[in-house]
C-alpha positions in Angstrom: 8.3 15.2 -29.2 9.0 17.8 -32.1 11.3 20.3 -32.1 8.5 23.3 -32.5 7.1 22.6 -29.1 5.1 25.4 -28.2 3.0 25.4 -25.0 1.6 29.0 -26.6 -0.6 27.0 -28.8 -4.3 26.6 -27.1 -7.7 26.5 -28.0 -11.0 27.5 -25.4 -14.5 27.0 -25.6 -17.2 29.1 -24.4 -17.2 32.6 -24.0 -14.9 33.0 -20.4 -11.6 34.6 -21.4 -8.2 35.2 -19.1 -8.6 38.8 -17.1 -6.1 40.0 -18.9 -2.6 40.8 -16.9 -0.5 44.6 -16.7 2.1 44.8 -19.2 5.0 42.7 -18.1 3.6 40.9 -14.8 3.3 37.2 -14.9 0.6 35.9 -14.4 2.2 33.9 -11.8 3.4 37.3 -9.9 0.6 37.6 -8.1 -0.6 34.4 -6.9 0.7 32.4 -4.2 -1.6 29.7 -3.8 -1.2 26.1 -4.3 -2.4 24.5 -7.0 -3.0 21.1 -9.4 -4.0 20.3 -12.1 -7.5 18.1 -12.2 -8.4 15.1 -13.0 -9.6 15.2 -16.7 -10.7 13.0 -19.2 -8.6 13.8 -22.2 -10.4 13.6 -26.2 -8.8 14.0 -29.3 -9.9 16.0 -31.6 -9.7 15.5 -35.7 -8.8 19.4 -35.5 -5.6 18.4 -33.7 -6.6 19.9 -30.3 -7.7 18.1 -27.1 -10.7 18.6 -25.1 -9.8 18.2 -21.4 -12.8 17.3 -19.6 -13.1 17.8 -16.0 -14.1 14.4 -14.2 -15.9 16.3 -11.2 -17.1 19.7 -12.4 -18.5 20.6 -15.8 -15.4 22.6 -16.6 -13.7 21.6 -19.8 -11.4 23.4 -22.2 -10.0 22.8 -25.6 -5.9 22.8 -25.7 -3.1 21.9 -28.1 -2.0 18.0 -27.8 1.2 19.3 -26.3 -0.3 21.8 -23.1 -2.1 18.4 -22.6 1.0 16.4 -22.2 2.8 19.3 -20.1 0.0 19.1 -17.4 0.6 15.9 -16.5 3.6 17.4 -15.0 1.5 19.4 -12.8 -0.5 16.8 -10.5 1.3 17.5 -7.5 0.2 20.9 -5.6 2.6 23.8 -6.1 2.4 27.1 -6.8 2.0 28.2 -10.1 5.2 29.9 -10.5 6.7 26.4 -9.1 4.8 24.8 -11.9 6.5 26.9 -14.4 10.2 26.4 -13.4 9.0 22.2 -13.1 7.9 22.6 -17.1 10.8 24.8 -18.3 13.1 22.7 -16.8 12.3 19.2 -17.6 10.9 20.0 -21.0 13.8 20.7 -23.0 11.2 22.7 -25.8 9.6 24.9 -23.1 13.2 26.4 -22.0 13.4 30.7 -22.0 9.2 29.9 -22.5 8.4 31.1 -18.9 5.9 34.0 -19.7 3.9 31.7 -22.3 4.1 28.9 -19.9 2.6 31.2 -16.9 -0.3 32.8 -19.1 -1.3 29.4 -20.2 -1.2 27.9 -16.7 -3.2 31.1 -15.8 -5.9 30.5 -18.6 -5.8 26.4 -17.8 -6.6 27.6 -14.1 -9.7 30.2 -15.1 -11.4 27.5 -17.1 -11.5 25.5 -14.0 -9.0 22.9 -14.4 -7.3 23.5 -11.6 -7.9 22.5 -8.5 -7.0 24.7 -5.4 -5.0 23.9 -2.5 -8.0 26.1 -0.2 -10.6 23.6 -1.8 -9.4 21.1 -1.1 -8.2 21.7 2.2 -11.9 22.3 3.1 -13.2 19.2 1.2 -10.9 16.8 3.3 -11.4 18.9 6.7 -15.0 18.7 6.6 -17.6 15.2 6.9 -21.3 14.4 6.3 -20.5 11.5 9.0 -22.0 11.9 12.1 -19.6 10.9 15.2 -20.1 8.0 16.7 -18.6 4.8 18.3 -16.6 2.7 16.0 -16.5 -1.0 15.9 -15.1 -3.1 18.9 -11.2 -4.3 18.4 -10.5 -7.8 17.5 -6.9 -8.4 18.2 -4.9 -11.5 16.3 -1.2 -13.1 16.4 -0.3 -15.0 13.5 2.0 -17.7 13.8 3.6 -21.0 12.5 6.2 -22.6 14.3 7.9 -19.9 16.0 6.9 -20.9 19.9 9.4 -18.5 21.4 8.2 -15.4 19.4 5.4 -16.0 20.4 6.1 -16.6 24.2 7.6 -12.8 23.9 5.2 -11.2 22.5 2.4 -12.4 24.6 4.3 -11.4 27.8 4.8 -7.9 26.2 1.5 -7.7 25.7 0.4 -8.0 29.7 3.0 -5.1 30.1 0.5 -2.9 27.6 -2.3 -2.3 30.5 -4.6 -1.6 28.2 -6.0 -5.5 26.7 -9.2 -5.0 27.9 -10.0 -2.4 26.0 -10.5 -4.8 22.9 -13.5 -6.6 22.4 -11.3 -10.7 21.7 -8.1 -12.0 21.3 -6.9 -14.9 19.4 -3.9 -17.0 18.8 -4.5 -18.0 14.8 -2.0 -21.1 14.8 -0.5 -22.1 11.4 1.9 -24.6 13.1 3.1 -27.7 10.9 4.8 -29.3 13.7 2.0 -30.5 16.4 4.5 -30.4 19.1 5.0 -26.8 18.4 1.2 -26.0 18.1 0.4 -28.0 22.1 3.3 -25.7 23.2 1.3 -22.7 22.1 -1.7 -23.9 23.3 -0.5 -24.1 26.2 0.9 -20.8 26.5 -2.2 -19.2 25.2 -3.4 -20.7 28.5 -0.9 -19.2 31.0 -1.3 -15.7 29.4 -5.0 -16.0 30.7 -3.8 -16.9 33.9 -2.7 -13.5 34.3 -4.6 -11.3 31.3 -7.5 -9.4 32.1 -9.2 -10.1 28.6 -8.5 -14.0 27.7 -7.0 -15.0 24.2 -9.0 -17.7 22.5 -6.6 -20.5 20.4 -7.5 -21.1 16.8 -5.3 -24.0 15.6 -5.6 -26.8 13.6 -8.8 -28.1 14.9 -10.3 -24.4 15.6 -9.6 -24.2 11.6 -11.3 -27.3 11.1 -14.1 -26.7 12.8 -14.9 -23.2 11.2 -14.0 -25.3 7.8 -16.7 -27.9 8.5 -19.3 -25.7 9.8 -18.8 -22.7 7.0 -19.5 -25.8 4.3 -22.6 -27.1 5.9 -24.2 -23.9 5.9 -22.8 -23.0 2.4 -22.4 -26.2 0.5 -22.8 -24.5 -2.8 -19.9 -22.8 -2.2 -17.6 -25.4 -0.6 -15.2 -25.0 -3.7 -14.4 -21.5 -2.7 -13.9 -22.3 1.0 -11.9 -24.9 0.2 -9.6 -22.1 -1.6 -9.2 -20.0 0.7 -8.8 -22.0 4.4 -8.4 -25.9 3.9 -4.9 -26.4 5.6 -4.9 -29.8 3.8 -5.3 -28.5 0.3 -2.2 -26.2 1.2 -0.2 -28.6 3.0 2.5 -27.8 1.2 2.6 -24.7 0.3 3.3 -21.3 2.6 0.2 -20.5 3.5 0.8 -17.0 4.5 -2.5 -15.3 3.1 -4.9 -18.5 4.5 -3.9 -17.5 8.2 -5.1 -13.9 7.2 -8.5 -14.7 6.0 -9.3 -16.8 8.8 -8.8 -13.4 11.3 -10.9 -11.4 8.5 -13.7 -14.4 9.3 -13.5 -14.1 13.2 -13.8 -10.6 13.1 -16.5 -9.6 10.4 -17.9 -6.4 11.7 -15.3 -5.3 13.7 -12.2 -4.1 13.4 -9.3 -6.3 13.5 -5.2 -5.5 14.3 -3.3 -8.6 13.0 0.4 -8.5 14.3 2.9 -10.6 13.3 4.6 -13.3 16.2 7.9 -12.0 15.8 7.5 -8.3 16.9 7.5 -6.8 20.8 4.0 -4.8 21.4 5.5 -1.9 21.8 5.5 1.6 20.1 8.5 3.3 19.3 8.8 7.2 17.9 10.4 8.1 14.5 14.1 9.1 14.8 13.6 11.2 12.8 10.2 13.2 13.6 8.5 15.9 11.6 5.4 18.2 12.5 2.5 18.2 9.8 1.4 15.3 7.7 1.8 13.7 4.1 -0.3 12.9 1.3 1.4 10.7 -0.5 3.4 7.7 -1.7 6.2 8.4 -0.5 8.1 5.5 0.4 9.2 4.8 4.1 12.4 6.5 5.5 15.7 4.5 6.8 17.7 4.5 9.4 20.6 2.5 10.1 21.9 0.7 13.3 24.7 -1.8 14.7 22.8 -3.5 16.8 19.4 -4.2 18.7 21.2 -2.1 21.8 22.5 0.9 19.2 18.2 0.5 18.3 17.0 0.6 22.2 20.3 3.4 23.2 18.9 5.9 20.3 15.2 5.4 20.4 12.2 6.3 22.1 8.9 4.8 23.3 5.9 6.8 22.4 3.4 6.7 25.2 1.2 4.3 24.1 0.7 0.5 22.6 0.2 0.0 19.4 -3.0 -2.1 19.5 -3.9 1.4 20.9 -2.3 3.1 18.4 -3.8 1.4 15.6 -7.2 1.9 17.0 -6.5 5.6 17.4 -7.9 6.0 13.5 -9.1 3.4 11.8 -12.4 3.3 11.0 -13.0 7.2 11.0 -13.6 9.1 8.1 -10.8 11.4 7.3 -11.8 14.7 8.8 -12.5 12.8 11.8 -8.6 11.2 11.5 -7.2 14.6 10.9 -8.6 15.8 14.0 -7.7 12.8 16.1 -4.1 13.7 14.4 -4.0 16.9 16.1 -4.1 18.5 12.4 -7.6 20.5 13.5 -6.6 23.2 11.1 -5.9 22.0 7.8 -4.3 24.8 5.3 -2.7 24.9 2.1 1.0 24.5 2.9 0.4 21.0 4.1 -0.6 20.5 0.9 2.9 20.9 -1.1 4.1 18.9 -3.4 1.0 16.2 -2.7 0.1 13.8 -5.2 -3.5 15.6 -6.5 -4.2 12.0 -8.2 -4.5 10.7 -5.2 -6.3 14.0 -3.5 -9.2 13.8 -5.7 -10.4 10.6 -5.2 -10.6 11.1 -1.1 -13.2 13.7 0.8 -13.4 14.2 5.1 -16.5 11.4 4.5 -13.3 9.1 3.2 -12.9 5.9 5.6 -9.6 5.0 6.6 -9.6 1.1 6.0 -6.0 0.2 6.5 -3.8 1.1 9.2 0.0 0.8 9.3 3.1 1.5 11.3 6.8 1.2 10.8 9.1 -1.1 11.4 11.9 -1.0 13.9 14.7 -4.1 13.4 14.5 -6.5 11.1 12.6 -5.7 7.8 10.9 -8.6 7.3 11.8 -9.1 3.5 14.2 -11.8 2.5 17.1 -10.0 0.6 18.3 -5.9 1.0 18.5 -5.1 -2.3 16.1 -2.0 -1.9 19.1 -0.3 0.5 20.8 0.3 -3.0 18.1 2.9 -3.8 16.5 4.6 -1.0 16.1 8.1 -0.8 18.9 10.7 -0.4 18.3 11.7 3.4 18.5 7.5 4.4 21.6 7.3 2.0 23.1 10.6 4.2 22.4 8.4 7.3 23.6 5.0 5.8 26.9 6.6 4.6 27.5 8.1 8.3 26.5 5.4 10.2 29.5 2.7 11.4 30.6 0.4 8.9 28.9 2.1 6.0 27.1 0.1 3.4 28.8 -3.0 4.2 27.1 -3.0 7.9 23.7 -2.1 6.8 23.4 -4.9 4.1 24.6 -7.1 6.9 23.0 -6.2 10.3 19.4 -6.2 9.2 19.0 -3.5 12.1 17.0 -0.7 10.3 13.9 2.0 11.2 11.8 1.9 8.2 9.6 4.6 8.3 7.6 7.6 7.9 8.7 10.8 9.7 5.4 12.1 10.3 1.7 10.3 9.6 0.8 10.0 5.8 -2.1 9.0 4.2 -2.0 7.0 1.0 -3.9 4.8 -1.3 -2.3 1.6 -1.6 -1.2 -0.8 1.8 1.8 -2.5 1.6 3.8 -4.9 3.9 3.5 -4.2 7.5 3.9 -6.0 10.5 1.0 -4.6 13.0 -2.0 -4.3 10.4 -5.2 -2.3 11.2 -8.2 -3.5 8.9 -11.6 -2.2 9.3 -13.2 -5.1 8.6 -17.0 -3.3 9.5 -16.6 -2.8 5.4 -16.6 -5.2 2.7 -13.0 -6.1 2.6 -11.3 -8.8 0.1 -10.0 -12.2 1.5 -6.5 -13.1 1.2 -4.6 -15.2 -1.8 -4.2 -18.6 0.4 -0.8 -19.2 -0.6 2.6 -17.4 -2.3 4.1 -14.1 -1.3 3.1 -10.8 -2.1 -0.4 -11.7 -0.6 -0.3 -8.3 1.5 0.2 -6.1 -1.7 -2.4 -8.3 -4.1 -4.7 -7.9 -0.6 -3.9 -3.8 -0.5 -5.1 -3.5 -4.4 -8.4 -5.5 -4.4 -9.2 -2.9 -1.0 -8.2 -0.2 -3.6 -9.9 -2.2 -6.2 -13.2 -2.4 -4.0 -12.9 0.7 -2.1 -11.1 3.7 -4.6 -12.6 6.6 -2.2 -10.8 5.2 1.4 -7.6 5.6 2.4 -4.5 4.0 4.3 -3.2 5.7 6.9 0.6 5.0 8.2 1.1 6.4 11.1 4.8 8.1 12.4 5.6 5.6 14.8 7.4 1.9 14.7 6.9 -1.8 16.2 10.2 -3.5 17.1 10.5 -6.5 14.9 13.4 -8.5 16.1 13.4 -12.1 15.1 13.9 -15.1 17.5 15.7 -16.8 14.8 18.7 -14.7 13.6 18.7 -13.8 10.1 22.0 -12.3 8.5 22.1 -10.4 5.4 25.0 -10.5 2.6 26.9 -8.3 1.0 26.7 -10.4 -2.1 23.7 -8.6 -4.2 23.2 -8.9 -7.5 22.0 -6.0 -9.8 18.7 -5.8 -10.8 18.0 -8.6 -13.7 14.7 -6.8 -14.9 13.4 -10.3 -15.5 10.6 -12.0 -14.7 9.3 -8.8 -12.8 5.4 -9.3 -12.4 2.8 -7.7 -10.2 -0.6 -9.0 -10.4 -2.3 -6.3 -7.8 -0.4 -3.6 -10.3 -2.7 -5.9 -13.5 -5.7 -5.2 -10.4 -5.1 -1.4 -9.6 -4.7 -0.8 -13.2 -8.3 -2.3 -13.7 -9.9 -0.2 -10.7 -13.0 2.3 -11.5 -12.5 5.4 -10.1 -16.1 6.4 -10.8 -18.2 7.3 -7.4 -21.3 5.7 -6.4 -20.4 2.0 -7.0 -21.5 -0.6 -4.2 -17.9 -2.2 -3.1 -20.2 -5.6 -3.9 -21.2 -4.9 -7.6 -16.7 -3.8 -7.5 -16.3 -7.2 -6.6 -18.5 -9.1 -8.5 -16.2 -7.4 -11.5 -13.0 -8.6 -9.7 -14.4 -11.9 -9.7 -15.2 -11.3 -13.6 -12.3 -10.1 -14.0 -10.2 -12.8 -12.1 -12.3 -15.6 -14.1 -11.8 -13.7 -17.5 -8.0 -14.3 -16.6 -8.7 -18.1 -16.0 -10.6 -18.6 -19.7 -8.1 -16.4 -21.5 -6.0 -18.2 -23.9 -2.4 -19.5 -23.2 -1.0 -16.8 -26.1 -2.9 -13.8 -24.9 -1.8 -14.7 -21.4 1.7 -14.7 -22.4 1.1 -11.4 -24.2 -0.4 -10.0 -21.5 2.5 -11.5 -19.1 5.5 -9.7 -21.7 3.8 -6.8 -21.3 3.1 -6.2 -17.8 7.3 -7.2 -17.5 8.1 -4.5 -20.1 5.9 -1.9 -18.3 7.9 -2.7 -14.7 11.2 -2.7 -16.6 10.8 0.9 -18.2 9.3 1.8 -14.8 12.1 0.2 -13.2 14.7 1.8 -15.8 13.4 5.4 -15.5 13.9 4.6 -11.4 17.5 3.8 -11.6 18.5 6.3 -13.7 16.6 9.2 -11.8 18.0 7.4 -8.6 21.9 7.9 -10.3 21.6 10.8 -11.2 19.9 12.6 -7.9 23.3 13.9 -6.9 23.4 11.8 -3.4 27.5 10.6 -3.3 28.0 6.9 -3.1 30.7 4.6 -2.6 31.7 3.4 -6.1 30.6 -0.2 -5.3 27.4 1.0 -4.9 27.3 3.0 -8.0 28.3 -0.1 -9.8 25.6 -1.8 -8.8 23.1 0.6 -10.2 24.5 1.1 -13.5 25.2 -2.6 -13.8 21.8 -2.9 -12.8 20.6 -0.2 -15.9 22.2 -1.9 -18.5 20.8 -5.1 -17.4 16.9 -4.1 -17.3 18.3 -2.2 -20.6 19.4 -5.4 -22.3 16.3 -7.5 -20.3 13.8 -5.4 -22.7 15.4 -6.4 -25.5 14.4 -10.1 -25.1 11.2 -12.3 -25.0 9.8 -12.5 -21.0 9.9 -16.0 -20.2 7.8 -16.9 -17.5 10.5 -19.2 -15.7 12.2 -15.9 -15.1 9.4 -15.4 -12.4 11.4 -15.7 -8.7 10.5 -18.9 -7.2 9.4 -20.9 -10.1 10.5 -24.3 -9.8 13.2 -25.5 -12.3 11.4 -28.0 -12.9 8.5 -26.3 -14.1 7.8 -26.0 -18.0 5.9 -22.7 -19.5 2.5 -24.9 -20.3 2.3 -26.0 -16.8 2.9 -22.5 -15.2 -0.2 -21.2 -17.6 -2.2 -23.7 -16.7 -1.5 -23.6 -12.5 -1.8 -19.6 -12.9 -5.6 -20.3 -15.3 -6.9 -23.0 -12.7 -5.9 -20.6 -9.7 -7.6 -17.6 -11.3 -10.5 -19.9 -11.6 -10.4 -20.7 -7.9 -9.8 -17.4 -7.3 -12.7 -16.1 -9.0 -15.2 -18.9 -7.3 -14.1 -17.6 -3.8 -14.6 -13.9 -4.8 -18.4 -14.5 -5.9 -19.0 -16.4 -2.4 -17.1 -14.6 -0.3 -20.1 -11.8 0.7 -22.0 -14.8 1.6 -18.9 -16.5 3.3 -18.6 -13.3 5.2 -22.3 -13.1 6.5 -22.2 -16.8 7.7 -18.9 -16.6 9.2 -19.8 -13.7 11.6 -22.5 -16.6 13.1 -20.2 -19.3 13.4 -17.4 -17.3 15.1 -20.4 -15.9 17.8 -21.5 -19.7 18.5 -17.7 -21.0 19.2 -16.6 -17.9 21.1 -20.3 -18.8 23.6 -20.0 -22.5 23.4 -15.8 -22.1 24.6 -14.3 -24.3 21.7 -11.6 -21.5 21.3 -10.4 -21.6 25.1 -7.0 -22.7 25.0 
């Protein structure tokens, strides 16, 4: 950026000019209101200027290259005096500009390239929907081997009093070991001694079956099932995802709450509890604790379930959620500091597709590595809790959470999901981690106007088997850092008015493009989706260091070791073996050719999966009547 920065410097179409402002009053002086700036398409003129182009008004307005680059700084609602101290203090060139700053904001805002925080408080409060009953409940336990979890959680479950509310619910059995899968049969079958709604057993053969029968009424599109739900072509593989497309199959039409076998069904409130909401992406508060007693001694039920809970919202549209949230006046203030990028694509008509909650215990991911940059407030409560850092990387007892409910746009890992699965959702990658987050961006992918809604509350998660962390973390690498539902979101079509099936018959193009691209430009593409996390993850850690938050100087060691590793990491060629989990023994060709065929496979299952859907909802109806899912 040059030296002779001058926001000053804008052009304007049309004949609307600024009211002009008294001598010496800011423009900014006399309004209070909340404001962003709105999603615009941005040209470049051969003049030098840039038309800004609103995406949903007719409002445009020519500006210099540089005011174009300034209001990206402005997407988050603020005031527009807060907007002026945000630009004169991160742009080194704007510094002593205030009053230009404010009269350009001002003339930016009366060409209608701004969006208010009023307006949009009224277009998210208010729906076209008409109210009516939502989709029956399906609920599902996932499990594979763990026959004690899941002798805990069902005996939680009958303490809940509220199981008959929901329409089915089913066992879904990934067990290897057979002995383990009979003892979970059979304790599918004592929990309806005493349940008043039964739980049907999907295992082995109950997989089999829906196998079989979805390939004789589909055999054109056995390749695809195969993908996604043949236990045998995954034998050996964690199949995390396949588990989770089977519940999306035996429960098309409703709505479905998967939990995990390793929680308790209980709800428990934020520790740390706020009033309003968020709109946001804010990531999840943490709290830290000794043990699972300090967690049950300092915590609090909420008085509900959380198969209740989730069913609270999902499914509604969003002025409909709002009001179930108690929020029945929506105004301005709630609006501060919220992400308008995100704002812009939702309305009250929005549906609320994903449901999540906290987590209470352990946190379900293998390594603790994301304790060395949380936010300040969680690194106030992990320096003041016993034992320090050195306890929390090692207890695994945490709340992760959010202090009050927040609506976002992309799901990530949770372990009591709520999918309205009355929509068009995406199966599950069969195999690999990450398949909640690749799952959360082909629902953005598919569905850009909904929303995911995480509600304030947490689901102890306390493992059967005990799982101890280390103290032994190694800084960041910045290697081998890939996201494919990043390459997905990146791809989505923000444009309204697309069906979500002609959005996935472009995934599927998309996902087969990828399989046909050559072993170069998939390499190319694979450098530079690395390079892109590393600079993200770069500007991260150095934001993180330098947010004022005091820190033990082992942990500040870890975080500039880790800079100056992602520093040096961009200075290298990617190589995919740097890619967690790769085999050693894997060699570059092979990697691009496992990652093409999969993409192919992928993109066979995504073209037959509407018509895997609609058959599926049949089959599940005949087994549920004919009783080949009682345990």
């Amino acid at each position: 950026m040059s030296d002779d920065y001058n926001i000053s410097y804008s052009y304007q179409t049309g004949t609307s000019s600024p009211v002009p402002q008294p001598a010496g009053t800011p423009v900014t002086a006399i309004d209070s209101h909340l404001y962003a700036f709105a999603e615009c398409n941005r040209v470049n003129i051969p003049n030098g200027g840039t038309l800004l182009i609103h995406r949903h008004s007719n409002s445009q307005m020519m500006v210099a290259p540089e005011v174009s680059m300034a209001l990206h700084s402005c997407r988050t609602f603020r005031t527009l005096a807060q907007h002026v101290d945000v630009l004169t203090s991160t742009i080194p060139q704007l510094a002593g500009q205030q009053a230009d700053v404010a009269n350009v904001l001002g003339m930016v805002k009366d060409a209608g390239l701004m969006t208010s925080g009023e307006a949009m408080c009224q277009r998210l409060s208010h729906s076209a929907t008409p109210i009516t009953d939502l989709p029956p409940t399906r609920v599902f336990i996932i499990t594979c081997d763990r026959t004690p979890a899941v002798q805990r959680l069902l005996e939680s479950m009958l303490h809940t009093g509220s199981l008959s509310r929901h329409e089915q619910l089913f066992l879904v059995d990934d067990s290897r070991d057979s002995h383990n899968a009979e003892i979970n049969r059979e304790v599918a079958a004592k929990f309806n001694l005493t349940s008043p709604r039964n739980i049907q057993y999907v295992g082995a053969k109950e997989q089999q079956s829906l196998l079989d029968a979805l390939i004789a009424e589909l055999p054109e599109h056995e390749q695809g099932i195969r993908f996604l739900i043949d236990r045998q072509r995954w034998a050996n593989h964690k199949s995390y995802g396949l588990a989770r497309t089977v519940c999306l199959l035996l429960s098309v039409g409703r709505r479905a709450i998967v939990m995990d076998d390793d929680v308790i069904c209980a709800a428990v409130d934020s520790p740390h509890k706020r009033d309003g909401l968020a709109f946001s992406d804010t990531p999840r508060e943490v709290d830290f604790y000794a043990s699972e007693q300090d967690i049950l001694s300092r915590t609090a039920k909420t008085g509900f379930d959380p198969l209740t809970g989730h069913a609270q919202c999902l499914g509604l549209p969003m002025a409909q959620a709002l009001q179930k949230l108690g929020m029945t006046d929506l105004r301005e203030h709630h609006l501060q500091d919220a992400n308008a990028a995100y704002l812009n694509h939702w309305s009250g008509d929005s549906p609320i597709l994903v449901t999540q909650s906290g987590t209470l215990g352990d946190p379900g991911t293998s390594g603790t590595h994301w304790i060395y940059t949380i936010a300040p407030a969680s690194t106030q409560r992990l320096l003041a809790s016993p034992g320090g850092l050195d306890s929390a990387l090692i207890n695994r007892h945490y709340w992760m959470g959010q202090p009050r409910p927040q609506f976002t746009k992309m799901a990530v890992i949770s372990q009591v999901t709520g999918l309205d699965n009355s929509h068009l959702l995406p199966p599950y990658f069969p195999v690999f981690r990450g398949e909640d987050y690749l799952f959360g961006a082909m629902v953005e992918y598919l569905h850009p106007q909904a929303a995911v809604l995480e509600y304030d509350w947490s689901v102890p998660h306390f493992p059967v088997d005990a799982r101890q962390g280390s103290t032994d973390n190694k800084p960041a690498t910045g290697k081998g850092n890939i996201n494919f539902s990043k390459y997905v979101t990146d791809r989505t079509v923000y444009e309204a008015g697309i069906s979500p099936v002609t959005r996935l018959q472009n995934l599927a193009a998309l996902t087969k493009a990828l399989s046909e691209t050559s072993k170069q430009d998939l390499l190319t593409i694979y450098r530079t989706e690395v390079a892109e996390a590393q600079g993200e993850q770069l500007e991260n850690l150095s934001a993180y260091m330098k947010n004022g938050a005091p820190r033990p100087e082992v942990w500040q060691t870890y975080l500039q070791q880790s800079v100056e590793n992602v520093s040096q990491a961009m200075q290298t060629v990617a190589n995919l073996k740097d890619i967690p989990g790769i085999p050693d023994s894997y060699e570059e060709q092979g990697i691009l050719e496992e990652f093409r065929a999969h993409s192919s496979e992928l993109a066979v299952s995504l073209t037959a999966w509407p018509a895997i859907r609609e058959a599926a909802a049949a089959i599940t109806r005949q087994l549920l009547e004919s009783g080949d899912l009682t345990p």
